[in-house]
Wavefront OBJ file of the C-alpha trace (Angstrom):
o trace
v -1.918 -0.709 -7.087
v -2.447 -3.690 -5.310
v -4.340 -6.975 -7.519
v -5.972 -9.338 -5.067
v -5.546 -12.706 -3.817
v -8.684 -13.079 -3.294
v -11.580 -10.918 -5.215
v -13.575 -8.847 -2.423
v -17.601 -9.189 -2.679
v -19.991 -7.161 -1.631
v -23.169 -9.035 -1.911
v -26.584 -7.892 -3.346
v -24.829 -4.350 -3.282
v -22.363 -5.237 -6.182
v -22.914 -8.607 -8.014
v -19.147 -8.262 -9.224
v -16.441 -8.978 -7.337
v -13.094 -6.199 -6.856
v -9.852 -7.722 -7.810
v -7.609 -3.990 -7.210
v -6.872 -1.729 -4.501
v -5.934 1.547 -5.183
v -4.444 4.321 -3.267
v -7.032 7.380 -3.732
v -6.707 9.361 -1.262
v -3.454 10.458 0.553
v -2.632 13.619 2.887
v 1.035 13.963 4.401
v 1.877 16.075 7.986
v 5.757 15.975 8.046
v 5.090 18.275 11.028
v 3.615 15.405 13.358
v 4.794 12.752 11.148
v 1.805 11.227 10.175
v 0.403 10.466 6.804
v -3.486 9.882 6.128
v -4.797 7.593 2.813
v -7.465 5.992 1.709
v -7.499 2.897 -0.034
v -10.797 1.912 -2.529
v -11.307 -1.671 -4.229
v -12.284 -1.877 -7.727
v -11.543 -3.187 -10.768
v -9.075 -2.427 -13.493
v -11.240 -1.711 -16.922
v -9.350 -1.522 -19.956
v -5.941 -0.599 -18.202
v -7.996 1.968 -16.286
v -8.605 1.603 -12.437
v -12.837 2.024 -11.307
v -13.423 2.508 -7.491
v -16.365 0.242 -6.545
v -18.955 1.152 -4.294
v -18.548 2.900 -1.216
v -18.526 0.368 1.905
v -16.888 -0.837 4.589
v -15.211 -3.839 2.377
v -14.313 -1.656 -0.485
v -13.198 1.494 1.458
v -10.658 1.624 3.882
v -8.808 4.973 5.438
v -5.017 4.373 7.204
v -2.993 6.399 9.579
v 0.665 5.705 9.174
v 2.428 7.651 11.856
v 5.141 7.184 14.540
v 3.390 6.393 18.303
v 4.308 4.813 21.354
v 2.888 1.465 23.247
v 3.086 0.946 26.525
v 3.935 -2.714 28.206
v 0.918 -5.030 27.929
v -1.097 -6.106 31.347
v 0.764 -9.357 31.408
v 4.194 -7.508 31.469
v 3.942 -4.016 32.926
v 7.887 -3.667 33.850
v 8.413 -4.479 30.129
v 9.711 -0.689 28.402
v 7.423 1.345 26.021
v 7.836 -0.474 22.391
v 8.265 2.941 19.735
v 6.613 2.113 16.937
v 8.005 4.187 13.998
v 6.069 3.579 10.712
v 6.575 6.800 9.934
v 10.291 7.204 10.130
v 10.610 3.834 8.426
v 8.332 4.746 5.008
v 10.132 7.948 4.823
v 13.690 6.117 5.016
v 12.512 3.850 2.672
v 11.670 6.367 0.419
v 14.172 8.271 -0.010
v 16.395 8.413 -2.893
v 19.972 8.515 -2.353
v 20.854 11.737 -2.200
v 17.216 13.016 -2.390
v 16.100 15.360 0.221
v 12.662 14.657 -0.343
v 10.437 11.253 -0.947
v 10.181 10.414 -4.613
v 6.284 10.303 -4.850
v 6.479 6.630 -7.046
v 8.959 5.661 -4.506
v 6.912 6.919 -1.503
v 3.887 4.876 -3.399
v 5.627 1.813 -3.670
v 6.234 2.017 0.060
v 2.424 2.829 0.973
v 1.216 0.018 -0.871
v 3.889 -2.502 0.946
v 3.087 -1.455 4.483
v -0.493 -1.669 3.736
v 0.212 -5.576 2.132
v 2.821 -5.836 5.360
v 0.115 -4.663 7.791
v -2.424 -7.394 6.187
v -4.900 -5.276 5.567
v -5.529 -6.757 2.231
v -3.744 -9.844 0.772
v -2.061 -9.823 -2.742
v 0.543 -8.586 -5.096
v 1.969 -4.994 -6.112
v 1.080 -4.470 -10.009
l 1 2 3 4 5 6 7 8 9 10 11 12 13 14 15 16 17 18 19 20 21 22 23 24 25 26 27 28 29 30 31 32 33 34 35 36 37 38 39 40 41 42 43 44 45 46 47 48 49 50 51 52 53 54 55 56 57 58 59 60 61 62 63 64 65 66 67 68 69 70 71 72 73 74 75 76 77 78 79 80 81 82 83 84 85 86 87 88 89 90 91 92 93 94 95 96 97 98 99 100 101 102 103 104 105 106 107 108 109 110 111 112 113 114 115 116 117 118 119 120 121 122 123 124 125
């Protein structure tokens, strides 16, 4: 889980702020290498995470996958940049010797990229 820099408010919707993200939704396609999730804010009550409201601010879906960008308009001799986010996670994940991604481990690694890719701003609890 991810606790906040800053709290996330959602107006007249919600008069409390979120201070958590959580992971709470998560399908995996080792077949084209991508991996879908869903990340809700919310608050932790008594050591227990609660999802706030469904919006835009508070609900957030990712695709982590490998993919390919071509050269930008200002260089277009420059070579395709390979983006591979998917690769990467898994590699990260892996325990030595493991065959397969720890799920805690794989976790771990969901919740960094999502702090590395600045979707949200905070700390890993």
């Amino acid at each position: 889980m991810i606790q906040l820099t800053t709290p996330i408010s959602v107006g007249i919707l919600d008069s409390n702020a979120y201070t958590h993200v959580k992971i709470t939704k998560m399908t995996w396609d080792d077949e084209v290498k991508r991996i879908d999730l869903v990340a809700r804010a919310g608050r932790v009550v008594n050591s227990a995470f609660v999802p706030g409201i469904e919006t835009t601010a508070t609900y957030k879906q990712h695709q982590i996958a490998n993919y390919t960008m071509g050269p930008g308009p200002e260089h277009p001799e420059d070579p395709p940049t390979v983006v591979t986010d998917y690769d990467d996670l898994i590699e990260e994940s892996l325990t030595s010797g493991a065959d397969e991604p720890v799920y805690e481990e794989v976790a771990i690694a969901l919740y960094q990229w999502i702090l590395d890719k600045e979707f949200y701003s905070g700390t890993l609890v």
